[in-house]
C-alpha positions in Angstrom: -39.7 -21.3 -54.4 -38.9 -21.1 -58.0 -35.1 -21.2 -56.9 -35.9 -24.1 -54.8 -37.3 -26.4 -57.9 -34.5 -24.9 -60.3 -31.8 -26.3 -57.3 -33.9 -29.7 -57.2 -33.9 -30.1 -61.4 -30.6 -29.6 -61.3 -29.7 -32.1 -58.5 -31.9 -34.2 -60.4 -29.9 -34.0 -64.0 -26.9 -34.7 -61.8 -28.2 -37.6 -61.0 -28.2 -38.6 -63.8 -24.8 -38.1 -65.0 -25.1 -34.7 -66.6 -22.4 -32.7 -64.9 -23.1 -29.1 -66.8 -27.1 -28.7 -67.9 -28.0 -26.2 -70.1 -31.0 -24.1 -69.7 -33.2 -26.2 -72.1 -32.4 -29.2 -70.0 -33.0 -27.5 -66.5 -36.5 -26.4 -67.9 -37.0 -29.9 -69.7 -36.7 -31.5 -66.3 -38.3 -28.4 -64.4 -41.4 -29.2 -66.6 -41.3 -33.2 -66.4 -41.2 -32.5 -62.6 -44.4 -30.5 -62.7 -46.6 -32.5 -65.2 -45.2 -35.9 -62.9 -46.6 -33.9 -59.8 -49.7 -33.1 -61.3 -50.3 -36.5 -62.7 -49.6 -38.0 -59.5 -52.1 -35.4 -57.5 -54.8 -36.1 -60.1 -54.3 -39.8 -59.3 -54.3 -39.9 -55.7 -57.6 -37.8 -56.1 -58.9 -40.4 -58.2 -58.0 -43.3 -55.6 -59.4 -41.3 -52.5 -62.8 -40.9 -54.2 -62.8 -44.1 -55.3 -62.4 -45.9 -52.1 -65.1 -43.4 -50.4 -67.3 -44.1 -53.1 -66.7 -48.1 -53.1 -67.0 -47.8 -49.1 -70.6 -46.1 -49.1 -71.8 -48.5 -51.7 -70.6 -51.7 -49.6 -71.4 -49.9 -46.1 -74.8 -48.0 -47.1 -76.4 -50.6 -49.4 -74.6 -54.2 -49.9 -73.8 -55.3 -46.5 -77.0 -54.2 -44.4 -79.1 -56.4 -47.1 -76.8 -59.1 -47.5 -76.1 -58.5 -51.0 -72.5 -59.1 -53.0 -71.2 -58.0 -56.0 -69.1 -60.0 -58.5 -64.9 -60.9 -58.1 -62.8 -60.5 -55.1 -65.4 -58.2 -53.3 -67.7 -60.4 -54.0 -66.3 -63.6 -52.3 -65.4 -61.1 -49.4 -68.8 -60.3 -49.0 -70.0 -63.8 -49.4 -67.5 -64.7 -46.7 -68.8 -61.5 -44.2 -72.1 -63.5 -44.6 -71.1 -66.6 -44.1 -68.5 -66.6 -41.3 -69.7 -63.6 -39.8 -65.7 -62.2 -40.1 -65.1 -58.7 -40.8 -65.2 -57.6 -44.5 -62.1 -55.2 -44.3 -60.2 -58.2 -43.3 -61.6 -60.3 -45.5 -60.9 -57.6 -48.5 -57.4 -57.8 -47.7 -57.1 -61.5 -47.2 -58.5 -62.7 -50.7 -56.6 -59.7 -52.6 -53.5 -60.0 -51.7 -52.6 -62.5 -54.0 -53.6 -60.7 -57.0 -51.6 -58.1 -55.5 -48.4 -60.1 -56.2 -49.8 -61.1 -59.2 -49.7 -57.8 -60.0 -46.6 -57.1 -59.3 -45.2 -59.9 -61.5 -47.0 -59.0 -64.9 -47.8 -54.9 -64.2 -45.1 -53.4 -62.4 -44.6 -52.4 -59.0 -45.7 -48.9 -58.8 -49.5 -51.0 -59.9 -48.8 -53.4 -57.0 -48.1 -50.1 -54.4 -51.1 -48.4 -55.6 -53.5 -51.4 -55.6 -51.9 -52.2 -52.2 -52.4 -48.5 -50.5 -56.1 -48.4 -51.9 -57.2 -51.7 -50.8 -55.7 -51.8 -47.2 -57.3 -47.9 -47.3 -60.6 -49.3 -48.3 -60.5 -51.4 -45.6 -59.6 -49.2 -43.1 -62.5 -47.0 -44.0 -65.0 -49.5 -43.7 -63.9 -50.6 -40.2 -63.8 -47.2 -38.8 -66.0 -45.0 -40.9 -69.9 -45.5 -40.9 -72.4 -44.6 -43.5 -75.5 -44.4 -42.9 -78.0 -47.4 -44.2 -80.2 -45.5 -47.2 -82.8 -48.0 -48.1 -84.4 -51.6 -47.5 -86.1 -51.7 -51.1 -84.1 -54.5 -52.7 -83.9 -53.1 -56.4 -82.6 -49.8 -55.4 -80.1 -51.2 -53.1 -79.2 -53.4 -55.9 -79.0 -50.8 -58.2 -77.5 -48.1 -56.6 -74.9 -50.7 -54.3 -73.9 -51.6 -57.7 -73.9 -47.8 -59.2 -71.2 -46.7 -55.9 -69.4 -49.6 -56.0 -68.6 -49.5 -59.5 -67.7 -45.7 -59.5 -65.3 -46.5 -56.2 -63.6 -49.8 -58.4 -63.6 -47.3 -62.2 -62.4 -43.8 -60.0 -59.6 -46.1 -58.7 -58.6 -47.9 -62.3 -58.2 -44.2 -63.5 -55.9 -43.6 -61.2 -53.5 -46.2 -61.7 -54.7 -49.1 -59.3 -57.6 -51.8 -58.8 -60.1 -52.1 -55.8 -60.7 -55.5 -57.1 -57.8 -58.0 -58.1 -60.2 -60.4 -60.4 -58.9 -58.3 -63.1 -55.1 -59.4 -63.0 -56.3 -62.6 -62.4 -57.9 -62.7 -65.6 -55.1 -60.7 -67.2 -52.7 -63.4 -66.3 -54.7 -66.3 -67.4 -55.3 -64.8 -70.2 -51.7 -64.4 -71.2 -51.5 -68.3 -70.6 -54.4 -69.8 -72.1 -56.8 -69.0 -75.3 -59.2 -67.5 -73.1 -60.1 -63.9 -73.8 -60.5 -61.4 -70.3 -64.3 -61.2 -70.8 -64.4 -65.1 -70.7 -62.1 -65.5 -67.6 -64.1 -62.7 -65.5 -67.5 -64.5 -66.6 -66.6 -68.0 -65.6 -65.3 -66.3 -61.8 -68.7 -64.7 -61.6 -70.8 -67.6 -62.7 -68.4 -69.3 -59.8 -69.2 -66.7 -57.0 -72.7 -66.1 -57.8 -73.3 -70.0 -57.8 -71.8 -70.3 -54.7 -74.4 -67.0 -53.1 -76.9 -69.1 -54.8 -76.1 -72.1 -52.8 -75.1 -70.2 -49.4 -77.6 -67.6 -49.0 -80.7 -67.9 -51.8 -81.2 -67.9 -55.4 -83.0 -64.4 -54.4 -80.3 -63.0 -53.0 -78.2 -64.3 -55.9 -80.4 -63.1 -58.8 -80.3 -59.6 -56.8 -76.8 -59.8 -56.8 -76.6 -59.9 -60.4 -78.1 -57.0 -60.8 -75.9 -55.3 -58.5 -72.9 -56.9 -60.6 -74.1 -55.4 -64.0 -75.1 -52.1 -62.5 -71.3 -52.2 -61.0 -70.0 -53.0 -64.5 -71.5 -50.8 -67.2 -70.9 -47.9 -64.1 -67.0 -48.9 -64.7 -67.3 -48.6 -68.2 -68.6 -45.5 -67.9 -66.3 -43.7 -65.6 -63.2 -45.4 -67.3 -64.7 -44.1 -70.9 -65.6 -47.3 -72.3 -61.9 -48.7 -72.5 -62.3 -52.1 -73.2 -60.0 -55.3 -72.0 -56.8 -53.6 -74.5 -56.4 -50.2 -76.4 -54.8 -49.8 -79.8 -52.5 -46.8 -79.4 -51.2 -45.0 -82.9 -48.8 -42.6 -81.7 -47.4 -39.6 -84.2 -44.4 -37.4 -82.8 -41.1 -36.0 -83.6 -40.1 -37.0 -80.8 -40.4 -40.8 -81.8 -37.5 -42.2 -80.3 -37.8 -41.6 -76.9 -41.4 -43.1 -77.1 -40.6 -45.9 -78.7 -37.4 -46.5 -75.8 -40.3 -45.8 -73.0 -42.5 -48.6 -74.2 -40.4 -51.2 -75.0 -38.5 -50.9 -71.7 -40.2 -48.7 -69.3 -43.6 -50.2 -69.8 -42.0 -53.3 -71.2 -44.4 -53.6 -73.9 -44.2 -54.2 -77.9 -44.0 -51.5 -80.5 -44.7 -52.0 -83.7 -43.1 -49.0 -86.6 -44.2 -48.3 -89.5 -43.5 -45.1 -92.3 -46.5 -42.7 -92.9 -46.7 -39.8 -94.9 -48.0 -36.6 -92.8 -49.7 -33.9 -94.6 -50.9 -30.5 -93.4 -51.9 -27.1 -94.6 -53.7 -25.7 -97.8 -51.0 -26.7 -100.2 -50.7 -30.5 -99.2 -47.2 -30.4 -97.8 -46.4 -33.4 -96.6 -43.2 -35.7 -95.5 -42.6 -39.0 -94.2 -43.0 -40.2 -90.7 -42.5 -43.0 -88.4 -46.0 -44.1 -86.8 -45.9 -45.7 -83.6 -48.4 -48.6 -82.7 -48.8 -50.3 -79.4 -51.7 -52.2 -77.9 -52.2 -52.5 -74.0 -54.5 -53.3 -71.3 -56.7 -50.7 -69.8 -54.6 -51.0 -66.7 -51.7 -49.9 -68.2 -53.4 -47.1 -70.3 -52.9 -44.1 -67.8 -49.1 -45.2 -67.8 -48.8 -45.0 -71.5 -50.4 -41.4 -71.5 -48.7 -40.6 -68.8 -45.7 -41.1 -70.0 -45.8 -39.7 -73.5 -47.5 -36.0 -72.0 -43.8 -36.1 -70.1 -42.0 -37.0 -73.5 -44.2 -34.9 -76.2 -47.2 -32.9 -75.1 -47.7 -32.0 -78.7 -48.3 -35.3 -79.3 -50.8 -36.8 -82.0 -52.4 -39.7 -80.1 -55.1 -42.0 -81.2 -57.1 -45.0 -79.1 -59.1 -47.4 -80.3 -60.8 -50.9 -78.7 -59.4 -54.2 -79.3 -61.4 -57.6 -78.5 -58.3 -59.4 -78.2 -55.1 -60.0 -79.3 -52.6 -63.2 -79.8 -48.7 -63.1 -79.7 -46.5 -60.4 -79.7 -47.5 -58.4 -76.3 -48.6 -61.4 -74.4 -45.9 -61.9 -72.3 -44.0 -58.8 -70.6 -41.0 -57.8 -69.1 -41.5 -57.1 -65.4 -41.3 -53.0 -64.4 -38.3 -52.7 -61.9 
């Protein structure tokens, strides 16, 4: 086995034009093979849950009581009520333009993943049943909203959406002076207007509640990222982080000279500090990639409300 994924790093580094590798650039690869493999394992876990999660939320508590959540799923499930058509179709219908939205401004291994979840989502609610837990309209507000959150925040960690509002709201925000949080509110106020008008201003007001419950269960299971992250990055291996961003990830870097002090003496030298700010799409990317690059690493996140200029408009990731 180890001979196996020596062979393969090697045919690998041949690839990529490097005729002779040493042994520090056989394990170098042998390594980025196994941390890619792991990160892509612990993502597809993520995703799986999430769409199991999402599923018995929808399945066990939204849909028996006619209740709908915010965004995309929530015109889906205003559409199941009011055309009597399948929500799995429906989930697939009204997402798949954000899906090639997404694909234009976040890259196409987003657009795959988003794709593979949602069409799996779909498939699980037309062939898996859960069973209905309650007819007690708070908790099914409550704890619709709770599942279907975890599903849509399980899936965002690992690298995809069960909801395209999001990119909508990315996008427009890239084109207008709107911030994210003001795009996705007006598209709520939209949908749950429109349940308001359909169904009742009960089942609307109930619906709400499933909606914040869904939220602030996102921001819990994503860690409270907010709409963009500040990311100060510190390595020696600054160069190669710097190359990933700006044309991997297509995004801005800003660099700037720190000194960097350590031990009981003070010693200290200078350094180039690494700044970047991205959505909280894109933020298991950027980690991602630098735990390849530099496990050693000194990273530091922080929220930011919004921004104007330099990283609002992209390269596309080919």
């Amino acid at each position: 086995m180890i001979g196996f994924i020596k062979r393969l790093a090697i045919t690998r580094l041949h690839g990529k034009h490097i005729k002779h590798p040493t042994s520090f650039a056989i394990a170098k690869e042998i390594r980025y093979m196994r941390v890619t493999f792991l990160q892509r394992l612990k993502q597809s876990a993520f995703i799986i849950t999430g769409m199991f999660s999402a599923a018995f939320g929808l399945d066990s508590f939204l849909l028996p009581n006619s209740f709908i959540d915010g965004g995309a799923t929530g015109l889906a499930l205003l559409g199941t009520e009011v055309t009597s058509l399948p929500l799995a179709a429906l989930l697939i219908i009204i997402n798949a333009p954000f899906i090639a939205l997404g694909y234009k401004i976040l890259g196409k291994e987003f657009a795959l993943k988003t794709s593979l979840a949602i069409l799996s989502l779909a498939i699980i609610l037309a062939f898996v049943h859960f069973p209905e837990i309650t007819n007690d309209k708070l908790l099914v507000a409550v704890f619709g909203g709770f599942f279907l959150g975890a599903g849509i925040g399980l899936a965002v960690r690992g690298g995809s959406v069960l909801d395209g509002t999001e990119v909508l709201a990315i996008f427009l925000s890239r084109k207008t002076s709107a911030t994210i949080g003001d795009i996705i509110l007006v598209i709520n106020v939209f949908v749950f207007s429109l349940a308001a008008y359909l169904l009742s201003i009960e089942t609307a007001l109930y619906s709400m509640i499933t909606y914040l419950a869904a939220a602030k269960t996102v921001d819990f299971i994503i860690e409270g990222i907010e709409e963009y992250t500040g990311v100060t990055i510190v390595s020696s291996h600054n160069e190669e982080i710097r190359s990933m961003v700006t044309t991997k990830l297509g995004r801005g870097m800003t660099v700037y000279t720190g000194r960097r002090g350590f031990g009981k003496n003070g010693e200290s030298y200078d350094v180039e500090i690494l700044f970047t700010v991205v959505t909280r799409l894109e933020l298991t990317s950027l980690t991602n990639e630098i735990q390849k690059i530099d496990p050693n690493a000194f990273v530091v996140m922080h929220s930011v409300k919004d921004t104007r200029g330099g990283m609002i408009k992209k390269r596309p990731l080919h």
